[in-house]
C-alpha positions in Angstrom: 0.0 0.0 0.0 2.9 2.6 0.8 6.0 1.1 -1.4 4.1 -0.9 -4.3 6.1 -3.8 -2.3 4.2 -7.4 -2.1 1.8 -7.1 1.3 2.9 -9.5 3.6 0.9 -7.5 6.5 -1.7 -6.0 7.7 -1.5 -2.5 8.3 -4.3 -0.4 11.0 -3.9 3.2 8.7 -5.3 4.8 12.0 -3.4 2.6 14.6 -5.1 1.0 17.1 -3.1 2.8 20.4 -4.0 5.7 18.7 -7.9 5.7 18.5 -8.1 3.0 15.4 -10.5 0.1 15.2 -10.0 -2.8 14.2 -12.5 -2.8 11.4 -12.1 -3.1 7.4 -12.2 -0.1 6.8 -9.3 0.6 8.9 -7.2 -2.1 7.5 -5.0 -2.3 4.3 -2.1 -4.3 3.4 1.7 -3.3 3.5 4.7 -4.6 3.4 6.7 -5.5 6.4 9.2 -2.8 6.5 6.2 -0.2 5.5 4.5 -1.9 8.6 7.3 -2.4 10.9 8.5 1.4 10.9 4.9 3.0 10.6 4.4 1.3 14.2 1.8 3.3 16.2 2.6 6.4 14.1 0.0 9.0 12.4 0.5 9.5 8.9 1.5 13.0 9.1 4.5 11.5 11.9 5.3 9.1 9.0 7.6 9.0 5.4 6.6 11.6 3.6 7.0 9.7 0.4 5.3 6.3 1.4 2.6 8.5 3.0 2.1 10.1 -0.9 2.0 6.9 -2.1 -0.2 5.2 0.2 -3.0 8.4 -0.3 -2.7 8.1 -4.0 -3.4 3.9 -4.1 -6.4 4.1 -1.4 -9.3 6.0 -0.3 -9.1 4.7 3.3 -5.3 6.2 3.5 -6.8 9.3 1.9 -9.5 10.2 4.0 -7.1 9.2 7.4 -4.6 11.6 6.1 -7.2 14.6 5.7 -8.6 13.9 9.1 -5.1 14.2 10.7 -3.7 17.0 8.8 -7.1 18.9 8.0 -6.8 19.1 4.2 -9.3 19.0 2.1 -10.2 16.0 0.3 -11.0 16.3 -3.9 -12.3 13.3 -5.4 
């Protein structure tokens, strides 16, 4: 989801220490170094570039990245 790697994960966009569910639409898959260094971070507390990619490839990364940094969402 944030490297166009093969998912071998499960990744809570909204982690689950920090107010995440553990519901589908919370849930996408990522690699294991994508999933080991996002950890229990926010997106905007994350890579920049894997961040980019991960809003462009899914709606569900999309809309947690507009809630946390308050931009507005076009689609």
């Amino acid at each position: 989801m944030y490297c166009g790697s093969a998912a071998e994960h499960v990744d809570h966009v909204r982690p689950l220490s920090q107010g995440g569910w553990e519901h589908e639409s919370n849930l996408v898959p990522a690699c294991e170094a994508c999933n080991l260094s996002k950890r229990e971070k926010l997106l905007d507390r994350w890579v920049p570039e894997r961040v980019l990619h991960g809003v462009l490839a899914s709606v569900k990364v999309a809309i947690e990245y507009a809630r946390v940094t308050g931009a507005e969402l076009e689609m």
